[in-house]
C-alpha positions in Angstrom: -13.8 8.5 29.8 -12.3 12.1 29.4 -14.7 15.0 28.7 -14.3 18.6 28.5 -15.3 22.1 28.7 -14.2 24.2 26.3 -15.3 28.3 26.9 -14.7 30.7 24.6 -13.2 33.9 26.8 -15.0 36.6 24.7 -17.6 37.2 27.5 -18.7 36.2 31.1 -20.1 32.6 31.5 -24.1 32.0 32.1 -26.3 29.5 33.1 -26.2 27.9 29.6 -22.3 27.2 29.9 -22.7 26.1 33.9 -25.5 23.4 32.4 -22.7 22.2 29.4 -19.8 22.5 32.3 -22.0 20.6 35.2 -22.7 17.5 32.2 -19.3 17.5 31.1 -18.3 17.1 34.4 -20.7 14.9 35.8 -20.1 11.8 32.8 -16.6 11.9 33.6 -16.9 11.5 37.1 -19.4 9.3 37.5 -17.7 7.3 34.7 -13.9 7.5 36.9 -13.0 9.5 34.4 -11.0 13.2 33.3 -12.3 15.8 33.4 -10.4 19.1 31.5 -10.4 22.6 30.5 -9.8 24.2 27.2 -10.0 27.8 26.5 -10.6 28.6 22.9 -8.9 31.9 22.6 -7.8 31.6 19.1 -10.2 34.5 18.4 -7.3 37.5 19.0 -9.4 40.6 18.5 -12.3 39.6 21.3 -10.4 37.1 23.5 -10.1 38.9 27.3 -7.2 37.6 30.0 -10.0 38.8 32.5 -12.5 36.6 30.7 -10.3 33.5 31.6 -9.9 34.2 35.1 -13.3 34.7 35.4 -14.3 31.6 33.5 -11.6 29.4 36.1 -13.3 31.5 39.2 -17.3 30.6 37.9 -15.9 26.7 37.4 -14.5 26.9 41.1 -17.8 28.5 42.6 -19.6 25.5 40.6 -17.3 23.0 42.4 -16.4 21.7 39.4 -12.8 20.4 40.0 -10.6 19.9 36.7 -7.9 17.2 35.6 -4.8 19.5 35.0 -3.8 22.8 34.0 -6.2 24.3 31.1 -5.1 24.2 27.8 -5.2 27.2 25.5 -5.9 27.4 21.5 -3.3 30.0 21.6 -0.8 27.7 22.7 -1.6 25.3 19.3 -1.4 28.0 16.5 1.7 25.6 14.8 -0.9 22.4 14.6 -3.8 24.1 13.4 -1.1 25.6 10.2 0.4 22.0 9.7 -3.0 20.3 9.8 -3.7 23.2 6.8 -0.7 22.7 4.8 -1.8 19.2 5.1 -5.0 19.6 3.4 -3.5 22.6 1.1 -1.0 20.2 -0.4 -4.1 17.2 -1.4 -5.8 20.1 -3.2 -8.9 20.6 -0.5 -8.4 23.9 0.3 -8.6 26.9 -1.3 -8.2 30.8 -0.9 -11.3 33.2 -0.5 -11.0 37.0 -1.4 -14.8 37.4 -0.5 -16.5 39.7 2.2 -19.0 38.8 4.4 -21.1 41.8 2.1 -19.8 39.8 -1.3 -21.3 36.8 0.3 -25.0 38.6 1.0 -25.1 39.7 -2.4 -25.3 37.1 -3.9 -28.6 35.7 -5.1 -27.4 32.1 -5.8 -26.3 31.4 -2.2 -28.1 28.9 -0.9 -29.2 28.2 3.1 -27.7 25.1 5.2 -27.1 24.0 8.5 -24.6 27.3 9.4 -26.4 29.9 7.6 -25.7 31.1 3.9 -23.4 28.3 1.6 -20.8 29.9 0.2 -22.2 30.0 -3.5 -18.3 28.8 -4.6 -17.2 32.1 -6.3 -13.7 31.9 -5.8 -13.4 27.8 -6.1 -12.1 27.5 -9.4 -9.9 30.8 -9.9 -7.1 30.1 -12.5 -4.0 29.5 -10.1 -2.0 32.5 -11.5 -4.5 34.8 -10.1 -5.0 33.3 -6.5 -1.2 33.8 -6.3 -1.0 37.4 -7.4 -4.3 38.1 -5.5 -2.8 36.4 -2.4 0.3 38.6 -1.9 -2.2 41.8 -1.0 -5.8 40.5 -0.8 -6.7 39.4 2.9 -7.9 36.0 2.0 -9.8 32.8 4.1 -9.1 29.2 3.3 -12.2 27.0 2.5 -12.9 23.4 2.6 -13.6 22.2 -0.9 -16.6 20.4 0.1 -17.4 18.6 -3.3 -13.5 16.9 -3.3 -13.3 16.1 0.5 -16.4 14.1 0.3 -15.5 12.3 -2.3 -12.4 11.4 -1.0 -14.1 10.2 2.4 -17.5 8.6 1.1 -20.1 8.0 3.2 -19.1 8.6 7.0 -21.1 8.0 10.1 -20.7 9.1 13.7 -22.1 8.1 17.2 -24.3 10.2 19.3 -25.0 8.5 22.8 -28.3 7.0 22.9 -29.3 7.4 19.6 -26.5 4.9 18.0 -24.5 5.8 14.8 -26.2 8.2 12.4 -24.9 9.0 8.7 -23.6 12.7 8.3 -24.2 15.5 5.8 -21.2 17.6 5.8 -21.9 18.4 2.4 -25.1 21.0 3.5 -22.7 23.5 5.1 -21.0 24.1 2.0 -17.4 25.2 1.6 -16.8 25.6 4.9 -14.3 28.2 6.0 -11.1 26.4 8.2 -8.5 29.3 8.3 -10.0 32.9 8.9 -8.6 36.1 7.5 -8.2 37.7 11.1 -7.4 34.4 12.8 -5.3 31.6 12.0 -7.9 28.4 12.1 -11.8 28.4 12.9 -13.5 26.6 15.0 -14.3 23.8 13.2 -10.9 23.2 12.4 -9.1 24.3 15.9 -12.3 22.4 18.2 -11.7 18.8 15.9 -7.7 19.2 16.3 -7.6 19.9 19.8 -10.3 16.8 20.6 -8.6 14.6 18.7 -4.5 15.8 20.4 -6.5 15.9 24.6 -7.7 12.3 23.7 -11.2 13.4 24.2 -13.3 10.4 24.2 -16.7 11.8 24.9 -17.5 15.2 23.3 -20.7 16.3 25.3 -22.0 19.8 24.4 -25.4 21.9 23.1 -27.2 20.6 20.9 -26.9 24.0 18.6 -23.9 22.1 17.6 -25.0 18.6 15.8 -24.7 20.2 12.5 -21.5 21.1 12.9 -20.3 17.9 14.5 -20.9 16.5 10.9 -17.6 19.0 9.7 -16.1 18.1 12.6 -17.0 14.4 11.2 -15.5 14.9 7.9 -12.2 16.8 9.6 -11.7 13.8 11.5 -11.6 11.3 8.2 -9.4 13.9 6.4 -6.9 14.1 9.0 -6.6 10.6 10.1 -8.1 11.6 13.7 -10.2 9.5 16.3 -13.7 9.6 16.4 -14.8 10.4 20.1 -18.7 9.6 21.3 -21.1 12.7 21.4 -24.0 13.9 23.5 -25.4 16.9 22.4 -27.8 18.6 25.5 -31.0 20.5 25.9 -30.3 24.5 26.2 -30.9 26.4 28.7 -33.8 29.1 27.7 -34.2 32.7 29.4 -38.3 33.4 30.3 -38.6 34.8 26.5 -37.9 31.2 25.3 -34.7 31.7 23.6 -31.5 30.4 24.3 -29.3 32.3 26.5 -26.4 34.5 25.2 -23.4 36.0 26.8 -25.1 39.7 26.3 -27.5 38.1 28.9 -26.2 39.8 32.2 -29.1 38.7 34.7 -28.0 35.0 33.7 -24.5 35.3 34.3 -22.7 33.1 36.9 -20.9 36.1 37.9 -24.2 38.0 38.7 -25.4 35.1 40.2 -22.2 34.7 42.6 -22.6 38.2 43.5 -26.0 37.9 44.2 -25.2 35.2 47.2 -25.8 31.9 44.9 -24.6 28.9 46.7 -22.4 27.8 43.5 -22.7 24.2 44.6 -26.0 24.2 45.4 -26.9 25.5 41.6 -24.4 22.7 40.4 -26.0 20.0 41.6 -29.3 21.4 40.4 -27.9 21.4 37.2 -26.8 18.1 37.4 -31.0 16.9 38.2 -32.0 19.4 35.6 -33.4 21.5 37.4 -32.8 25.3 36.6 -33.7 29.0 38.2 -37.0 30.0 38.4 -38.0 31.7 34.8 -35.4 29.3 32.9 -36.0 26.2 31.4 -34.2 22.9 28.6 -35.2 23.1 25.3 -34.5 21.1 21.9 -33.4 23.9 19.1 
């Protein structure tokens, strides 16, 4: 088994990412298995150097020892282009001009899984345009949604304990895989990386199960292997709602400051047994 724990280093850790971190962690080692670190910093305007050191520091206070050095998005920006030119050249990916505010306004997009589905504006541009409008228009890459399933057909993935269950990639819409400020997005980068660490267990929130059925879909386009998944309970502040990086009171720095025995808290976690005030929830 080889798990991991993947933060994002755009904030300071909580107890939400210690729960993720501690199950990761526990699976693999009860299992005599790897345990490893990935931090997705592909995200260039919030990513912080501090945030990783912190993020290594919180893991340490946990106790949660890790299976080699950490491995960092930025490091795979070459893959993430060669796994879109891949895709670019079968004709399932095309540019986007649109703004987040083009998006909102318009009254035929439809809600999925992610949010609003991208109502398909710029799908069928004639090619003459997308070229001219791509040499000064900041532009996205979308998943043609319609084609790729096609080409896949019915696809099915396994979630631990629950046995295989069908997907439904197609409710998210023309997913977006190559941003304008950033050069892959998560669904893209997260299925690419899994697939090149050997990742055989994928165990994570359960905010997340729509989106492993992209990351589903990804994995037929590419040619990539399917790992297991577990998708967790969250961990919910005393309001009820899931816990957020802007939630300073829950982070494990706060906590580490406060005089938390780190190891203690871990193997709480690892019981399911959380803080007084916080508690697991299905979304």
């Amino acid at each position: 088994m080889l798990t991991r724990f993947a933060p994002s280093p755009t904030g300071e850790l909580h107890l939400g990412h210690a729960y993720s971190a501690v199950q990761a962690h526990q699976a693999a080692r009860a299992a005599g298995g790897r345990f490893l670190i990935r931090i997705d910093d592909i995200d260039g305007r919030r990513s912080r150097e501090e945030y990783v050191a912190a993020s290594l520091a919180d893991l340490d206070w946990l106790g949660l020892d890790r299976d080699g050095d950490p491995v960092r998005q930025s490091d795979r920006l070459a893959h993430y282009a060669a796994a879109l030119d891949t895709l670019r050249m079968r004709d399932l990916v095309y540019p986007c001009f649109c703004t987040r505010a083009d998006i909102a306004a318009s009254l035929s997009a439809p809600h999925g899984p992610s949010g609003a589905v991208y109502p398909g504006t710029c799908r069928n541009l004639p090619a003459r345009e997308r070229m001219r409008r791509m040499a000064v228009e900041p532009h996205c890459w979308r998943l043609d949604m319609a084609r790729a399933v096609a080409e896949t057909g019915a696809l099915f993935r396994e979630e631990t304990g629950q046995g295989l269950r069908a997907t439904d990639a197609a409710a998210h819409g023309d997913i977006v895989l190559a941003r304008k400020d950033a050069p892959a997005s998560y669904h893209l980068a997260s299925t690419l990386d899994d697939a090149a660490m050997g990742i055989t267990h994928v165990i994570r929130g359960a905010d997340l199960i729509a989106s492993t059925d992209v990351h589903r879909l990804l994995q037929a386009l590419l040619d990539l292997p399917v790992p297991l998944y577990r998708h967790h309970a969250l961990v919910c502040g005393p309001d009820g709602k899931r816990l957020a990086k802007r939630d300073a009171a829950a982070s494990l720095a706060s906590l580490r400051a406060a005089g938390v025995d780190g190891r203690a808290l871990a193997a709480d976690l690892r019981g399911g047994r959380l803080p007084a005030g916080y508690s697991l929830q299905m979304p």
